[in-house]
Structures are given as C-alpha cells and as structure tokens.
N, C-alpha and C positions, 0 to 999 in steps of 0.2 A: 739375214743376220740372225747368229742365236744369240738370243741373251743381251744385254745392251752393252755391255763391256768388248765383245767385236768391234773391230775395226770395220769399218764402210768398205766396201771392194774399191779397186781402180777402177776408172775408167774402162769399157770393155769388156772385163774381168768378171764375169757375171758365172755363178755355181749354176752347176747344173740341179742340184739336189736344193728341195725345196728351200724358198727363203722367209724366213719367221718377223713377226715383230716389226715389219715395214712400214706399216701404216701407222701404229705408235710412233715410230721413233721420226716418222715425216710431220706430223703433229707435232712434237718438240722443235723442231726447226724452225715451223710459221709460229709457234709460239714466242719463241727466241726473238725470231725478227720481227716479232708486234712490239715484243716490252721494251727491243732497243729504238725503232725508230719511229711508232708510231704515238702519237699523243695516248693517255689513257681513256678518251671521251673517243676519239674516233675508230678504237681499235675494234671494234665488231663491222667496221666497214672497211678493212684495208685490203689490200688484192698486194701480197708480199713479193720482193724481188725474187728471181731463181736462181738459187744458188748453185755452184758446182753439186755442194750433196744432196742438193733436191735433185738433180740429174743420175748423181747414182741410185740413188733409192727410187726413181722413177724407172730407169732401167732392172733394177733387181724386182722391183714389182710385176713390170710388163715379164720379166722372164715365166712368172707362175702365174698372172692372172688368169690363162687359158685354163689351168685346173677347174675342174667342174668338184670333184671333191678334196674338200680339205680338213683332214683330220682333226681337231684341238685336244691338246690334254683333255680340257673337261669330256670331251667326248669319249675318249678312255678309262678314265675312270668311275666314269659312269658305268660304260659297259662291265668293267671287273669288278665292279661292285656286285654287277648281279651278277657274276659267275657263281656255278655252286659250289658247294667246299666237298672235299668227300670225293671227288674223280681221280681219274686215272691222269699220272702222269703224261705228257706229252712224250713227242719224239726225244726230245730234250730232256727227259727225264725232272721236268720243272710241274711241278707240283699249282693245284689251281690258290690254293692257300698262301704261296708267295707272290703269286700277281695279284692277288687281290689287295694285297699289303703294299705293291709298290708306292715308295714315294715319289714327290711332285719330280727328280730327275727320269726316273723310268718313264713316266708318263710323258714327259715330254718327251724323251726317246723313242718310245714305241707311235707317238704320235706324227712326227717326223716320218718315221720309218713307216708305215704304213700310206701316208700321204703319197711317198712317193714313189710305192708300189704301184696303187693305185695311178696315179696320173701319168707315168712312164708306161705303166704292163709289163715291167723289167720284173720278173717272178724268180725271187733267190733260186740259187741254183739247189742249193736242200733240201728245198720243201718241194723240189720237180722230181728228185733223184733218191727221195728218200724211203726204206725200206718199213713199209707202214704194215703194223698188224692189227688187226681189226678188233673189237670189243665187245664181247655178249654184252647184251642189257642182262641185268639181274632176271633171273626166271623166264627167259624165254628159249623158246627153241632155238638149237642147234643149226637146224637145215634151212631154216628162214633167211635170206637175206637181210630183212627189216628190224631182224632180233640184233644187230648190230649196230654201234654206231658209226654217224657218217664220218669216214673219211676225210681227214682234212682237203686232199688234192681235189677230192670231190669241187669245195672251191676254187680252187686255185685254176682249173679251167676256168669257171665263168670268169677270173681276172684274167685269161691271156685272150680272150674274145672280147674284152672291155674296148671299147672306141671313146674316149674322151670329144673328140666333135661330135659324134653321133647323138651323145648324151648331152652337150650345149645344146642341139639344135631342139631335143627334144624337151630341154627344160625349160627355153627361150619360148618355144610353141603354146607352153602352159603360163607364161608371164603377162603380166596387163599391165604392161608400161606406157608411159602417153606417148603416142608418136611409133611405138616398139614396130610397126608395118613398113617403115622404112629400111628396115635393118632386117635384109632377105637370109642374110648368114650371119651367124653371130660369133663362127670363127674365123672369118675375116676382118680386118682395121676397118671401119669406117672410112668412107671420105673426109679427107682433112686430117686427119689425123697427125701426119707429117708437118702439116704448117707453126707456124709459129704460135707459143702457147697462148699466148692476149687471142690471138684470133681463132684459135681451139675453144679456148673459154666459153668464146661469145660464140660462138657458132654452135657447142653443146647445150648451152645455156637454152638457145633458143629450141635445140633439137626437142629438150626435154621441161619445156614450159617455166622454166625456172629464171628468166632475166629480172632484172632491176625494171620491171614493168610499177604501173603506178599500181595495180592491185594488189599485188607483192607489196610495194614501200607503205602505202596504207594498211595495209592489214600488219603490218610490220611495227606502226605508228610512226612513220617517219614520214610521213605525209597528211592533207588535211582530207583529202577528196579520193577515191579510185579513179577520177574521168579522165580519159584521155584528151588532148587538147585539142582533139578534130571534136570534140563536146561528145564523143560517147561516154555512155555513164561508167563504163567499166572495163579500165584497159588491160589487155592480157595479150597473151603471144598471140592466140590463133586470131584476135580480133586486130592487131600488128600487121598481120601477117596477108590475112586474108579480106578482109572491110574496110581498114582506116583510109580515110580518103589522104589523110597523107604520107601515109609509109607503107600503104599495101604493094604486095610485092607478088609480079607474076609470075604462077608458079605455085606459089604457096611455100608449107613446108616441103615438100621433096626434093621441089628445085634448092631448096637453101641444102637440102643435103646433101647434094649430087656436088656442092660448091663448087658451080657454074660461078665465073668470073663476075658477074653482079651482084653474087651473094655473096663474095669480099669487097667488094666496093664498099 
C-alpha cells in the first residue's frame, strides 16, 4: 500500500511492485481491536482475532518479505544529500542540484523505484539502451581510460547478475539468531508455516525462545518466581524442551521444527 489513504487489495490481488507501509498500517488494526474489545488493564496481554484485513496485509507482506533490499526514503535522501553540486547533467539532462532539492514525494518515488529494481533485476529498458558519453575529469589526460568517469551501465551490470536468494543466504550465514541452525535455507517457508495461525504462533514462539515461559513472565513482573514447577530454579524454552522432567520433549528443538505430529499435540 502507498500512503494510507489506499485501499487494501482484494483478496488474491497482490502487486507485483513493491508494497510500502504494511507493517504500520497491520499495527493500527491490532491496535483497533485492543481498544474495542479488550479491557484497558489486560491489553498488553491480548492475542487479537484475525481479521479479513489482517489476511490481506499478511498476504501483501509475504509478497515482498523475500526482498533482501529495501530502499526507504530516508535512505534516499541521505544519499542526495551528499551528492556534489557542480556535475554534469545526467542522461536526462537532470541536473545534481535538483535531486538534491527533491521533496519528501520524489523520495518516496525514487525509493519505491529503486527497491524494485533491485529485488526483481527488472533493469529499465533506458538505462540498457541508452547512448552514454563519457566525462573527462577536470585536468587529466585524454588517453587514460581512468581520466573518466564511470559509467553508469557500468552498474547496471552488477544489478542484472544480482541473485536476491543468493544474498538471503549469505546474510542469514552472518546472523546469530537463537535456534538460526534449524533454518538450512532461508528462502524457503519454514515447516509449519501453512498451519493455523494459534499454532504458527506457538510453534515460532518456541522456535525462537520467546514463549510465555515463567523467565519471561518474571522478568516481565507478572510473576513472583522464574522456577518452573518440575522445582528448576529457571524456566526457559531450551530447559522446556530439553530437561524438565515434565514437558521434556524427544527430540529437542529440531524435532519441534520439523512439526512431527507430537510437536502439535
């Protein structure tokens, strides 16, 4: 969605060109349905119904989540900030002193558009086909190759060799998440993923250390103790999972991830 004045898509109906603002606008919804249905004292604990537009916005999400890059205005205007002033027009005959000036719509525009350059490798047809003259640098030679500047196309190859998996797999390699050795490819769904969202929930929950454990609700202050009730002094997932004499589960986490038929029981 651009902007918040968009309409939600239908069902189905998912853009192919980047989708903005989904995660704001999925926030106002569970926001919505705290203040209608939930008491004001229990609302930092409620687990909201799913609504139809929680299902579009989860669909318009999952379309761009695979992007490894995603442009933001601010990151735009950052960059045109420190453009120099004083260069040479572009192919466009666009001067560096008016992009530097664009306002907050260009930037969002050129954010958009670059996003989904990058994440497609869709590389406009202009800038493949376009008749580029090259630029002396002030005071250098003629016969130098180097006395010139580069090239834009010069880029535009390393974006048509861009591999968006290639680059998940290799960001995912540099990540130190709990649990992240379960998850052999990171551009494939997970196991489970398909099922039903309560048991998505609690199944992620667990993947990535973060349930309703008594360590969590004490450290949270909503408990008196961390111990778990098998009398360990400190309940957490991997001690759940793997030592409680009464919830240890064989297997451990991998098996709960593989969600093997006991790990939804």
């Amino acid at each position: 969605m651009q902007g918040t004045s968009t309409a939600i898509a239908q069902p189905g109906a998912i853009s192919p060109e980047p989708v903005r603002k989904n995660y704001k606008s999925f926030c106002m919804i569970l926001k919505a349905a705290a203040k209608k249905y939930v008491s004001r004292g229990f609302r930092k604990n409620f687990t909201t119904c799913w609504l139809p537009e929680s299902e579009n916005l989860l669909k318009q999400y999952e379309a761009t989540a695979h992007f490894l890059i995603h442009i933001t205005p601010a990151d735009v205007d950052k960059d045109l900030s420190s453009t120099k002033a004083g260069k040479a027009a572009g192919v466009d005959g666009i001067y560096p002193e008016f992009l530097k000036n664009l306002g907050p719509q260009g930037c969002n525009w050129l954010a958009a558009f670059f996003t989904h350059v990058h994440s497609t490798g869709i590389i406009p047809k202009a800038w493949r086909e376009s008749k580029v003259i090259t630029i002396l640098k002030p005071g250098k030679p003629t016969d130098d190759p180097a006395s010139y500047h580069k090239p834009f196309w010069s880029s535009v190859k390393s974006l048509e060799d861009f591999d968006s998996k290639t680059e998940w797999r290799r960001a995912w390699a540099d990540v130190n998440t709990n649990n992240g050795e379960v998850i052999t490819d990171p551009t494939v769904k997970p196991p489970g993923f398909d099922l039903p969202h309560k048991q998505w929930l609690t199944l992620n929950r667990i993947r990535t250390l973060h349930a309703r454990t008594a360590h969590h609700l004490h450290k949270w202050e909503m408990t008196e103790s961390p111990a778990c009730d098998c009398e360990y002094p400190n309940q957490t997932i991997p001690h759940i999972v793997n030592d409680c004499s009464l919830r240890l589960f064989p297997g451990g986490i991998k098996a709960i991830h593989t969600v093997t038929d006991a790990a939804l029981a």
